[in-house]
N, CA, C and O of each residue as an XYZ file, in Angstrom:
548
protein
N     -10.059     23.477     24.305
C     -11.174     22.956     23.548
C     -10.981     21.455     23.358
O      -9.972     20.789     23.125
N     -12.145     21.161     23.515
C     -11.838     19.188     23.684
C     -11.976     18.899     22.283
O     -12.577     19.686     21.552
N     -11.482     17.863     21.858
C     -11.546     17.941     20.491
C     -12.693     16.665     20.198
O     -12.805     15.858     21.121
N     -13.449     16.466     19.109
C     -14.689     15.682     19.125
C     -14.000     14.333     18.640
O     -13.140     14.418     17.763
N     -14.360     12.999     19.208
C     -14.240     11.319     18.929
C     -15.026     11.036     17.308
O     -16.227     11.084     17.043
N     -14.015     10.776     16.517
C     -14.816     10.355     15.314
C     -14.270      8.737     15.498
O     -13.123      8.296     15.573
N     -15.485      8.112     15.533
C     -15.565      6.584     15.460
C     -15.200      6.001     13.983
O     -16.156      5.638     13.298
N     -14.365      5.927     13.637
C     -13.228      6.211     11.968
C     -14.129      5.406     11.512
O     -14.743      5.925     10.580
N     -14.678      3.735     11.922
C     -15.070      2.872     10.614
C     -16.328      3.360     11.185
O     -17.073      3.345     10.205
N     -17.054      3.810     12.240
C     -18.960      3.863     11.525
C     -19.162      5.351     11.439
O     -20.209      5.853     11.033
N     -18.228      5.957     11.796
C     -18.791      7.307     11.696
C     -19.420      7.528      9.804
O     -20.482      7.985      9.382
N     -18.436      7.074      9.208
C     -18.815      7.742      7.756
C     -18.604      6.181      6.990
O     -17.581      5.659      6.547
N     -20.024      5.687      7.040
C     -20.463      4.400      5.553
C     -20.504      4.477      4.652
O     -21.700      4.744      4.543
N     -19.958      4.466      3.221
C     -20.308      4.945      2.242
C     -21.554      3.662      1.744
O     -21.411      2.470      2.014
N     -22.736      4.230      0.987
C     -23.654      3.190      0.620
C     -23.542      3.386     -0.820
O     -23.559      4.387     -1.536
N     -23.426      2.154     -1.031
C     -23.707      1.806     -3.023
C     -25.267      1.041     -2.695
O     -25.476     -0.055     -2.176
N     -26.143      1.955     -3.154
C     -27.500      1.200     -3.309
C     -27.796      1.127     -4.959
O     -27.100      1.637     -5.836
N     -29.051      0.332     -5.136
C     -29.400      0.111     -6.936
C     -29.686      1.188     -7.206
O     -29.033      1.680     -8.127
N     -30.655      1.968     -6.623
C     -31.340      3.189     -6.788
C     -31.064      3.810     -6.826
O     -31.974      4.639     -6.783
N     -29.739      4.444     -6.943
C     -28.486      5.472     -6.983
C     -28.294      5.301     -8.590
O     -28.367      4.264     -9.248
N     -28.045      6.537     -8.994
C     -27.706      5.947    -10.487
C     -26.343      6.220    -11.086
O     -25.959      7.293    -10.620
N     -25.411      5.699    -11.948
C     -23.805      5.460    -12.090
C     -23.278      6.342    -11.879
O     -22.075      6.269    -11.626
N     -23.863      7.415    -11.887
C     -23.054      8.887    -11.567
C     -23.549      9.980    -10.985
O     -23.452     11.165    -11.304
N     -24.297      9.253     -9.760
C     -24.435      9.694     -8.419
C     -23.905      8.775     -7.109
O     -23.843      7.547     -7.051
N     -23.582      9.652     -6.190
C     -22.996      8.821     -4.637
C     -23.755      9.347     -3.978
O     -23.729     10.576     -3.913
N     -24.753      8.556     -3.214
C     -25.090      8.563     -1.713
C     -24.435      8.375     -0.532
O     -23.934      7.269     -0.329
N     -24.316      9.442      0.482
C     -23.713      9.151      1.531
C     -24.113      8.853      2.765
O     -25.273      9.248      2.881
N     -23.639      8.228      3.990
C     -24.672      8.162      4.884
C     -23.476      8.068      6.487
O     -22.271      7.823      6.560
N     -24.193      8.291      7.233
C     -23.039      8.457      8.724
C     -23.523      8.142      9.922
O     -24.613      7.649     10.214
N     -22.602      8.475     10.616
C     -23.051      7.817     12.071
C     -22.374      9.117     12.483
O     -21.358      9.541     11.932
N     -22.991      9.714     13.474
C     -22.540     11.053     14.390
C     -21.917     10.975     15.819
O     -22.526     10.522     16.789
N     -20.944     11.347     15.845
C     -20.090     10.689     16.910
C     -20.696     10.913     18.692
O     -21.631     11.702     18.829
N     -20.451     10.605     19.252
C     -21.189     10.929     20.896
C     -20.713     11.001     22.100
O     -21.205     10.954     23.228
N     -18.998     11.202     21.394
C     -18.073     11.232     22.471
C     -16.905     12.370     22.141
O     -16.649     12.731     20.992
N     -16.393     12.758     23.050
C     -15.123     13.292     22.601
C     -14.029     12.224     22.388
O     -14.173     11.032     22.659
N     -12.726     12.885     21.780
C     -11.741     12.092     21.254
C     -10.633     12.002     23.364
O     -10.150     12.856     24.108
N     -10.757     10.635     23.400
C     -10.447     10.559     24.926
C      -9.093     11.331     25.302
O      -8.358     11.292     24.315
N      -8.548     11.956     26.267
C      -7.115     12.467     26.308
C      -6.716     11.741     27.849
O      -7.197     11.711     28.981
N      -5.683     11.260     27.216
C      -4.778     10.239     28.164
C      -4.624     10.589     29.779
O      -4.328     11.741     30.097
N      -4.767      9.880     30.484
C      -4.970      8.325     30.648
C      -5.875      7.712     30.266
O      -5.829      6.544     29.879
N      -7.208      8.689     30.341
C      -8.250      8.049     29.710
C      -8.257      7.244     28.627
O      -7.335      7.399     27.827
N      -9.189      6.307     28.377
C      -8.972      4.846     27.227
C     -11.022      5.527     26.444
O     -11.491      5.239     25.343
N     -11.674      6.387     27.532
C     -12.766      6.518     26.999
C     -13.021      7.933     26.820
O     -12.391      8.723     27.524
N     -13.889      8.375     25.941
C     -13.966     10.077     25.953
C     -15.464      9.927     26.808
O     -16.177      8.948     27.027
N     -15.578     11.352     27.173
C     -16.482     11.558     27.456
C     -17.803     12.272     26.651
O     -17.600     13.101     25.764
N     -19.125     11.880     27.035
C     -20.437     12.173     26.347
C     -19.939     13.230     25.686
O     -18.959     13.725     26.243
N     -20.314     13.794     24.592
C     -20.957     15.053     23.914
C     -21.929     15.912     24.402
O     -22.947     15.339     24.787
N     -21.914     16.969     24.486
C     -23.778     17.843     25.231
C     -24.295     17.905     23.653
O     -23.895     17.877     22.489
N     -25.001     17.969     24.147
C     -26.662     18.316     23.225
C     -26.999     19.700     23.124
O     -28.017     20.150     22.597
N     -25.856     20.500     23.793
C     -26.506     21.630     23.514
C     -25.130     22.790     24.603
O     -24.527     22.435     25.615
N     -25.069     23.738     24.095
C     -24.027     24.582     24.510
C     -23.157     24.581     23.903
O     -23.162     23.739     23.005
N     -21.849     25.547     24.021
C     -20.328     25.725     22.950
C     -19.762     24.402     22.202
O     -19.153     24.469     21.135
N     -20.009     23.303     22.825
C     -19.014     22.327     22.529
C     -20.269     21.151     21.361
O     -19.805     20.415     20.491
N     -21.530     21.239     21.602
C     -22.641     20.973     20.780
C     -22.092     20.720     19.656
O     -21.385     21.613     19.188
N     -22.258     19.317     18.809
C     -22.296     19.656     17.400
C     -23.437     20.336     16.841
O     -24.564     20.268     17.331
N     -23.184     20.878     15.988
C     -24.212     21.564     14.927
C     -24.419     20.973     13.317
O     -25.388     20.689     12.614
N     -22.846     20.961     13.157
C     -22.959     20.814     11.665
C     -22.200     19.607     11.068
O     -20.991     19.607     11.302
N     -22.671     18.617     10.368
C     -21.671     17.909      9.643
C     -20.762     18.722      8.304
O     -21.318     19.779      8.005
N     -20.036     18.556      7.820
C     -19.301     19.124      6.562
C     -18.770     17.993      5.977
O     -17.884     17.289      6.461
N     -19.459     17.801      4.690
C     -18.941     16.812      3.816
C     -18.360     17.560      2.383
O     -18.869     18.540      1.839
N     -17.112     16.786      1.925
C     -16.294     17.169      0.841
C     -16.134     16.090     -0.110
O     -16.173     14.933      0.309
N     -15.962     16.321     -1.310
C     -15.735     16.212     -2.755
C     -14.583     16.420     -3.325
O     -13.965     17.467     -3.132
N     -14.143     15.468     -4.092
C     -13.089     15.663     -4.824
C     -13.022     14.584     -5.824
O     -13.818     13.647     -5.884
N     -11.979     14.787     -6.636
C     -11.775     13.442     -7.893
C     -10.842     12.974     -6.972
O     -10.363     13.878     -6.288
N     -10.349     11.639     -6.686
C      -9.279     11.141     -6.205
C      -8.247     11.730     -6.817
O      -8.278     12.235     -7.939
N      -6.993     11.648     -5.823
C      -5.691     11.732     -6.780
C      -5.531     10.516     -7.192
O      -6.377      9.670     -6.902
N      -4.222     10.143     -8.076
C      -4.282      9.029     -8.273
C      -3.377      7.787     -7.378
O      -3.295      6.589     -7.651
N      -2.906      8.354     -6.517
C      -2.295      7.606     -5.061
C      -3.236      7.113     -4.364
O      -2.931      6.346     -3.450
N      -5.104      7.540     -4.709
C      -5.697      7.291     -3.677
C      -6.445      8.392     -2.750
O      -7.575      8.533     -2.281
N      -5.245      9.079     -2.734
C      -5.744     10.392     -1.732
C      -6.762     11.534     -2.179
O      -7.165     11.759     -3.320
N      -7.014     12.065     -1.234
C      -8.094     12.997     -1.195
C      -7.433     14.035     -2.414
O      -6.204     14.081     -2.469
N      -8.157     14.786     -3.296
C      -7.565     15.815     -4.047
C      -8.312     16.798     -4.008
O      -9.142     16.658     -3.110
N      -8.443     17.973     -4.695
C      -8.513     19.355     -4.773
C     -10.245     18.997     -4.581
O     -10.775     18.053     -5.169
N     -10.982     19.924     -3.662
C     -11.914     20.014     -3.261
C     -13.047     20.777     -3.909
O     -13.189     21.997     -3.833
N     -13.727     20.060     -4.460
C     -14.511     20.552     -5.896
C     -16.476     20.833     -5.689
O     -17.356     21.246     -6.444
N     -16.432     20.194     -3.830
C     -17.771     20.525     -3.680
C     -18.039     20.516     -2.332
O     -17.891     19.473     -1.695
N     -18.492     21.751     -1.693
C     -18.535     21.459      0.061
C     -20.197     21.281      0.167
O     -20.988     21.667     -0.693
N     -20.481     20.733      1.190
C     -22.101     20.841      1.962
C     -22.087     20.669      3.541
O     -21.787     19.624      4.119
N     -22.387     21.631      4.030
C     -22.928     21.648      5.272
C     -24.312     21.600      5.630
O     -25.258     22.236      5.164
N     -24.252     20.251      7.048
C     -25.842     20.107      6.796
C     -26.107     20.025      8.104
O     -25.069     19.920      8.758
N     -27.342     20.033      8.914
C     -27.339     20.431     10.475
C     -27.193     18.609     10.754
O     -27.292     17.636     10.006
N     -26.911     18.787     12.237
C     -26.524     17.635     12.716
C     -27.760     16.216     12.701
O     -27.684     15.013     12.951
N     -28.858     17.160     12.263
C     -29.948     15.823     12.197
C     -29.727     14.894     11.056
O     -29.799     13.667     11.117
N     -29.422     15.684      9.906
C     -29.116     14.984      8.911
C     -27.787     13.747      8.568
O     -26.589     13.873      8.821
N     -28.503     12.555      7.909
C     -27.121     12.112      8.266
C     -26.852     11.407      6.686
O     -25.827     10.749      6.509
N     -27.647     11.561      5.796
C     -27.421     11.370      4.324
C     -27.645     12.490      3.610
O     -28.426     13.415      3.836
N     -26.640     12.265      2.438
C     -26.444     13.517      1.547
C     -26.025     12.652      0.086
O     -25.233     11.710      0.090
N     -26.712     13.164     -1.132
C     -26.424     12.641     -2.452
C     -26.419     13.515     -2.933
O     -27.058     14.534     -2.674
N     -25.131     13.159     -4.375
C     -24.497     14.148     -5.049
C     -24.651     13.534     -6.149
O     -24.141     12.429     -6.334
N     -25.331     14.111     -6.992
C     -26.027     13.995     -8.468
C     -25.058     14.520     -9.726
O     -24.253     15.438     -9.570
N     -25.249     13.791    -11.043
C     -24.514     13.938    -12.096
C     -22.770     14.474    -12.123
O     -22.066     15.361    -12.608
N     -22.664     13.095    -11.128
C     -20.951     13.480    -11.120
C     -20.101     13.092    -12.614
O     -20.599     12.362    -13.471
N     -19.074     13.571    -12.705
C     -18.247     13.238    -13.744
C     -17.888     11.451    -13.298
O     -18.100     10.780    -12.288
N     -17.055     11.089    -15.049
C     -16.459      9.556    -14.595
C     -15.659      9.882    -13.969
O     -15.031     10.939    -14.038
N     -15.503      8.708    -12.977
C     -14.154      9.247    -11.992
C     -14.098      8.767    -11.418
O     -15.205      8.240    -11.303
N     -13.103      8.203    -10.334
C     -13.023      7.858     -9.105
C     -13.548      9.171     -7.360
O     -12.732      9.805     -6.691
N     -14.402      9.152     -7.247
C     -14.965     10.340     -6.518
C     -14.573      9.924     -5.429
O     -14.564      8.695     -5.368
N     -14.058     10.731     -4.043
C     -13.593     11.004     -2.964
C     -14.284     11.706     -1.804
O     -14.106     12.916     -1.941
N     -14.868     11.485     -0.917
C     -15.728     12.030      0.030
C     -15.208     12.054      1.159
O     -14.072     11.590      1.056
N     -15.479     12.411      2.408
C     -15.032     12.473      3.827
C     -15.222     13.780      4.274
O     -14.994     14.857      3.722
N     -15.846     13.400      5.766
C     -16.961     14.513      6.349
C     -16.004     15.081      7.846
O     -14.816     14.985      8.155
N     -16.927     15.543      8.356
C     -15.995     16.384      9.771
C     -17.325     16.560     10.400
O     -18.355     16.412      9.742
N     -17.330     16.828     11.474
C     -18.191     17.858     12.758
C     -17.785     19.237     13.069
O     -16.679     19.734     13.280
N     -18.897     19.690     13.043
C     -18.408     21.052     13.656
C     -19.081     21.529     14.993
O     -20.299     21.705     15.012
N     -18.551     21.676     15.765
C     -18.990     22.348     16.846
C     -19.824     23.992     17.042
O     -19.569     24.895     16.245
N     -20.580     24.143     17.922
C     -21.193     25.411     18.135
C     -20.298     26.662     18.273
O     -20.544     27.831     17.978
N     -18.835     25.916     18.972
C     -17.930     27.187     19.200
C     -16.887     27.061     17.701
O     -15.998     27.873     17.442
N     -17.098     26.350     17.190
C     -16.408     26.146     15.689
C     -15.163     25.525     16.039
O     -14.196     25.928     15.392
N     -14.897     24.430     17.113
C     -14.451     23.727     17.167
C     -14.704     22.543     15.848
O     -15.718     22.771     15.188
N     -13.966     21.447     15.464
C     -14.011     20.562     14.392
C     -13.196     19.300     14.986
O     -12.094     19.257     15.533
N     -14.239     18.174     14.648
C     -13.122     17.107     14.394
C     -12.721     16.453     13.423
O     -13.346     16.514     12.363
N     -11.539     15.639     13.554
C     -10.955     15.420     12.461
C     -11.626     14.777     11.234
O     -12.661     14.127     11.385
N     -11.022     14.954      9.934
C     -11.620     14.109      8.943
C     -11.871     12.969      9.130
O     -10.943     12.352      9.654
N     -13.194     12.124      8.815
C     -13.456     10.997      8.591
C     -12.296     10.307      7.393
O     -11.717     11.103      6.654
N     -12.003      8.768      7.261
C     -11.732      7.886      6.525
C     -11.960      8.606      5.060
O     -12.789      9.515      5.020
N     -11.466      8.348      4.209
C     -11.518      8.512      2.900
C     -12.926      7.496      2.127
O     -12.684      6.289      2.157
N     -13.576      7.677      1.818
C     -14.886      6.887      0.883
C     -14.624      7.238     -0.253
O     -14.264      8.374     -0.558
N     -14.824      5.995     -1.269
C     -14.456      6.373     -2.159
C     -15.679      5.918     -3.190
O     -16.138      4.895     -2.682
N     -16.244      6.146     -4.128
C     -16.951      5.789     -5.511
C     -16.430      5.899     -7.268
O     -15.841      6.828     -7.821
N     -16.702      5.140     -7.597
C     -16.050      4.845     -9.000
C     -17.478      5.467     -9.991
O     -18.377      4.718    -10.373
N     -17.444      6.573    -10.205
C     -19.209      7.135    -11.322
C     -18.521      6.675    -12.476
O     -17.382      6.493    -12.906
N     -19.649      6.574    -12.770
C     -19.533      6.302    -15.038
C     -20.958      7.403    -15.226
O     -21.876      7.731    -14.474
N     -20.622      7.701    -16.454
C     -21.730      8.388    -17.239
C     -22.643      7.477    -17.102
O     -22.158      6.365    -16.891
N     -24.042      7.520    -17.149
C     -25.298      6.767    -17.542
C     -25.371      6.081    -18.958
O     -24.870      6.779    -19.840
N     -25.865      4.915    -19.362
C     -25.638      4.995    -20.757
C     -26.719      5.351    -21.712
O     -27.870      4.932    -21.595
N     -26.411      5.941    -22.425
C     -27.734      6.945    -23.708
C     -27.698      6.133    -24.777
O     -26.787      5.515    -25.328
N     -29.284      6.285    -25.044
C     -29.778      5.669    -26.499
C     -29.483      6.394    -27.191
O     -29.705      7.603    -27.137
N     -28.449      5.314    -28.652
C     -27.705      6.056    -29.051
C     -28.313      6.003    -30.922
O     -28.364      4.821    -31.264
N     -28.635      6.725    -31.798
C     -29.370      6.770    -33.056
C     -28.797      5.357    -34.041
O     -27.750      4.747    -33.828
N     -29.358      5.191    -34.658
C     -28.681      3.719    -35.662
C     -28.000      4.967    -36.628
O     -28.483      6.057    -36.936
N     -27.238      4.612    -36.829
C     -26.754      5.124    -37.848
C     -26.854      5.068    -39.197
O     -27.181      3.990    -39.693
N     -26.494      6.646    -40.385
C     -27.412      7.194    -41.280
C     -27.230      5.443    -42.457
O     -26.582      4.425    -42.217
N     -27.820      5.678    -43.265
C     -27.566      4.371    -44.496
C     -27.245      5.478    -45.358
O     -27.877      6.509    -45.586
N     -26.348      5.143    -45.711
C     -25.620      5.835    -47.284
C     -25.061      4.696    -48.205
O     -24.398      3.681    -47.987
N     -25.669      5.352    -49.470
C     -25.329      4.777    -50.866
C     -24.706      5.695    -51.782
O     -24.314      6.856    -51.670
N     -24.725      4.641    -52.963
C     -23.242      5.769    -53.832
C     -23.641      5.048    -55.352
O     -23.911      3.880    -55.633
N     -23.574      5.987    -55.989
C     -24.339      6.109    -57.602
C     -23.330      6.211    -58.191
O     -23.341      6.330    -59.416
């Protein structure tokens, strides 16, 4: 089984847009179109569009960072067909949030994890009541 070319820096962009709000991450990708080359080769060859080796599915993952940085305990999966290439994840905790996606193949072949993306959420901030007036007799 050939294993699939993930193009490490465009395959998986993480986007900070305005319109995102502090504690949501939008994600967005580039889908790879080659296999991962095997030596001598310096280039892989095309991807099909269709048959066993076909991607089908992206798989993107979730986690809080550890605090080294690294990926940690996996707290939200989504699989989405290969047309799709953005995915947002709504009312996350504060945190340092952790993402990185894969391909999956028709024969359930996979390639490797994308790069680590990372986002920093905060709560939204809430209007908060004035507080009561108290007096004393």
């Amino acid at each position: 089984m050939k294993l699939l070319s993930i193009l490490l820096l465009a395959l998986f962009a993480f986007t900070a847009q305005a319109q995102v709000a502090s504690n949501s991450a939008k994600l967005t990708w580039v889908n790879a179109t080659t296999f991962v080359p095997v030596a001598p080769a310096t280039v892989g060859d095309p991807l099909p569009t269709t048959g066993p080796e076909a991607i089908i599915t992206t798989r993107i993952e979730r986690s809080i960072c550890n605090a080294d940085g690294t990926f940690g305990t996996v707290l939200e999966t989504l699989n989405v067909p290969i047309t799709i290439l953005t995915a947002q994840f709504d009312n996350l905790a504060a945190a340092v949030q952790c993402f990185h996606v894969r391909h999956i193949q028709t024969n359930g072949g996979m390639s490797a994890w994308s790069p680590i993306a990372k986002k920093i959420t905060t709560l939204p901030a809430l209007a908060k009541p004035k507080p009561p007036v108290i007096t004393i007799s």
